[in-house]
C-alpha positions in Angstrom: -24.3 24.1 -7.8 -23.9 25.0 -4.2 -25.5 21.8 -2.9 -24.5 18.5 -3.8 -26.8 17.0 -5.9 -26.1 13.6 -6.7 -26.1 11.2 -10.0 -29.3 9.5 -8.7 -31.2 13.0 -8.7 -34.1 12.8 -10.6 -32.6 16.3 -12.2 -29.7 14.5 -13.6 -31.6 11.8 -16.0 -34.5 14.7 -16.6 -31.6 16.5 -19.0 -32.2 15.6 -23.1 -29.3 14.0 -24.9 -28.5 15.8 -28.1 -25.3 13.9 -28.8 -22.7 15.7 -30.9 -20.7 12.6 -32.9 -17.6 12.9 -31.4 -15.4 9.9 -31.6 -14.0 7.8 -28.6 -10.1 8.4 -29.0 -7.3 6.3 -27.2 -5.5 9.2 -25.1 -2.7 6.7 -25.1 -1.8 7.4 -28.8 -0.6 10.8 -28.4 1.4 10.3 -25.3 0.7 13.9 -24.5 -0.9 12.5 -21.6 0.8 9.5 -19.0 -1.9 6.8 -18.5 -2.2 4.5 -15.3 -2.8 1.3 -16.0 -4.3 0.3 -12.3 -8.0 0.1 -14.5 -6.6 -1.4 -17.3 -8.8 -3.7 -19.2 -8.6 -6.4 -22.1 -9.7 -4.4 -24.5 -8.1 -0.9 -23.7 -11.3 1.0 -23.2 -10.4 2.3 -20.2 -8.4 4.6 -21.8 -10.5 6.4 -24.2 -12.6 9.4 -24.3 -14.5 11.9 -26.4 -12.6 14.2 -28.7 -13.8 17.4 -27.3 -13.2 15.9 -23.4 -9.6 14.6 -24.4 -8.8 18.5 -25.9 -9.9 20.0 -22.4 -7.9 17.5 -20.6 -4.8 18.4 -22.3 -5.3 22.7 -22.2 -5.8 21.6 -18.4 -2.7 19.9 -18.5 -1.0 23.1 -20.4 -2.2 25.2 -17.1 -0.3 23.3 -14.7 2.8 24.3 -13.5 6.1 23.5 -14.9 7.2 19.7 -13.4 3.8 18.9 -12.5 1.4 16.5 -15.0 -2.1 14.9 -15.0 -2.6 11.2 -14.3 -4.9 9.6 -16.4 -6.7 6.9 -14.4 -10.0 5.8 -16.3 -12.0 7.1 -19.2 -14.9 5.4 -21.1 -16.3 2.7 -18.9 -18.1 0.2 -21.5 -22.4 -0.1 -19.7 -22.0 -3.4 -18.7 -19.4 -3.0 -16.3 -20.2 0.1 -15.2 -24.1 -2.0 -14.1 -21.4 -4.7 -12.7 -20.0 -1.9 -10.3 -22.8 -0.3 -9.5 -24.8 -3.3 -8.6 -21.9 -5.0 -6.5 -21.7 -1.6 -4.6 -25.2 -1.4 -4.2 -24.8 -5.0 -3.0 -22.3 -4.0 0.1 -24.6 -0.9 1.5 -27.5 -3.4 1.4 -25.5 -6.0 3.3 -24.2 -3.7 5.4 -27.7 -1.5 5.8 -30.6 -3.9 5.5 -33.0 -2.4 6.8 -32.9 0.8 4.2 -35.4 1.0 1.0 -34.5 0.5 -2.0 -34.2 4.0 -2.7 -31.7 5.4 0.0 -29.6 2.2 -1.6 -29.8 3.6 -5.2 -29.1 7.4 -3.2 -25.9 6.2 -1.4 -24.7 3.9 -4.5 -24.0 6.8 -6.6 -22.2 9.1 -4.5 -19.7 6.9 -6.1 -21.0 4.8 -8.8 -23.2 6.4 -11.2 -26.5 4.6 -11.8 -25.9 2.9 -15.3 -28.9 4.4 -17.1 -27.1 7.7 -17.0 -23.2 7.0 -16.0 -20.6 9.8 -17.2 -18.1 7.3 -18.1 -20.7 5.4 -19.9 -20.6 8.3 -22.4 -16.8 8.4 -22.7 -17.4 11.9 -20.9 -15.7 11.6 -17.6 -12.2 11.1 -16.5 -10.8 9.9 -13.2 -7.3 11.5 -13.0 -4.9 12.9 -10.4 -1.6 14.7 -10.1 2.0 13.8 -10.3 5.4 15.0 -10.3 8.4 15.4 -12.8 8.9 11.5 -11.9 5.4 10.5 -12.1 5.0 10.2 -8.3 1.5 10.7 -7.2 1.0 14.1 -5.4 -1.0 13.6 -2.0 -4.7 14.8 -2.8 -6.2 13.6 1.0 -7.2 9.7 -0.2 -6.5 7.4 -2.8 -7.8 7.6 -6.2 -11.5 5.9 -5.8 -11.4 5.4 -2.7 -15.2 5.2 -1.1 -16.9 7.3 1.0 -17.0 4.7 3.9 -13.4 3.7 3.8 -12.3 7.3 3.5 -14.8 8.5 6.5 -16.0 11.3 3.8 -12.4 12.6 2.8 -12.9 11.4 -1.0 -15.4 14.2 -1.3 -13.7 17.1 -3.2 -14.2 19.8 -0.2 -13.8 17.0 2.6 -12.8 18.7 5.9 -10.5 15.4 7.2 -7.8 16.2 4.7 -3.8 17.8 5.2 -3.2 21.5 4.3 -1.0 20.3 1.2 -3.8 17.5 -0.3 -6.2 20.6 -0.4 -4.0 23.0 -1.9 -3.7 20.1 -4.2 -7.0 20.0 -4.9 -7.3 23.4 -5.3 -5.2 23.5 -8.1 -6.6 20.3 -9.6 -9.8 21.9 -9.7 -8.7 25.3 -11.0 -6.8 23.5 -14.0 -9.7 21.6 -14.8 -12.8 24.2 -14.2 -11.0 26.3 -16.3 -10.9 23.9 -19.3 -14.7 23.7 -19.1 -15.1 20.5 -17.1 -17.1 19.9 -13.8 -16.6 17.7 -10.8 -18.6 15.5 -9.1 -18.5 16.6 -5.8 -18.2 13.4 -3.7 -15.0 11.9 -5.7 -12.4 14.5 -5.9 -11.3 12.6 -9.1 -14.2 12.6 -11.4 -14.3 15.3 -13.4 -16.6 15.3 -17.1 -17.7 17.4 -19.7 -20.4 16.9 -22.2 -22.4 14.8 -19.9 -25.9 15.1 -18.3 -24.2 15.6 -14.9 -22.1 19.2 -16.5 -25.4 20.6 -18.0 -27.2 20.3 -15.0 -24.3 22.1 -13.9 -23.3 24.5 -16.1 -26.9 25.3 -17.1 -26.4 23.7 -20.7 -30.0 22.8 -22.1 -28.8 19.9 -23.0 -26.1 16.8 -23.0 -23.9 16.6 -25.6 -22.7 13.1 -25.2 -25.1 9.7 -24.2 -24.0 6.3 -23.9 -21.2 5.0 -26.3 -20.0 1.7 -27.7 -16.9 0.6 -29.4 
């Protein structure tokens, strides 16, 4: 997709669900990947993920070059708190922008929250992650991991302009490690990348999802 077409598009919740079975897995029980623990939640969820996601995560991994590792940062995202963020960042645009409809407030919500009805972490299909080093220091990617389009003046977006030389090289090679593995990115957060999701088939021209909402 040359333009960005965001989680609120019409296009996005228009693409069937023909959801394949495959389980929610704790990527914390291999230790293949190192696991952040800044979303950590009561239950753990946070840090699972469909089988065939968690395989493409790790070949991506595998592609990286020696001394370098992905950071996993958040996984599955159980509906309810993924309405709960959604609805108090829907909440700060309409406080901050009251005289815009309904509509534009959904719009600018989910370049980055997902509406709930259709979320990729919602599915256990999409994976906020970023780099880091031999120690497990965080590589410099142009922002912090989630940071929001407002607070970052646009430099979360994954081809964002306002960024150093060595953040976009570092993006670069995110992105290769992970397109390569079969997942897509959501253009304005240079962390969220999915697979199996309505948001990849729209993307990769797949007729339809493989994975809809989850529970566990």
């Amino acid at each position: 997709m040359s333009e960005i077409i965001l989680m609120s598009d019409p296009r996005v919740a228009a693409i069937p669900v023909g959801d394949c079975g495959d389980r929610l897995l704790d990527v914390r029980s291999g230790a293949a990947l190192p696991v952040d623990e800044r979303k950590q939640d009561g239950t753990g969820a946070f840090a699972h993920l469909r089988a065939g996601v968690l395989d493409r995560l790790l070949d991506a991994q595998a592609a990286l070059p020696d001394g370098l590792r992905l950071l996993f940062v958040e996984g599955y995202r159980p509906p309810a708190l993924q309405s709960r963020y959604f609805d108090e960042y829907a909440a700060e645009l309409r406080a901050a922008n009251p005289g815009w409809p309904d509509e534009r407030i959904r719009s600018a919500a989910s370049r980055y929250v997902s509406p709930p009805e259709i979320a990729p972490h919602s599915a256990g299909a999409a994976v906020d992650l970023t780099l880091v080093d031999a120690d497990g220091r965080e590589l410099d990617l142009g922002t912090r991991v989630n940071a929001n389009p407002e607070e970052s003046a646009g430099a979360c977006y994954t081809h964002a302009e306002n960024i150093g030389a060595r953040a976009r090289a570092n993006r670069r090679l995110l992105g290769a490690v992970l397109t390569g593995a079969g997942l897509v990115n959501y253009p304005t957060e240079w962390w969220h990348w999915s697979y199996g999701d309505r948001y990849w088939a729209l993307a990769t021209g797949a007729p339809s999802a493989l994975y809809g909402p989850a529970h566990r």
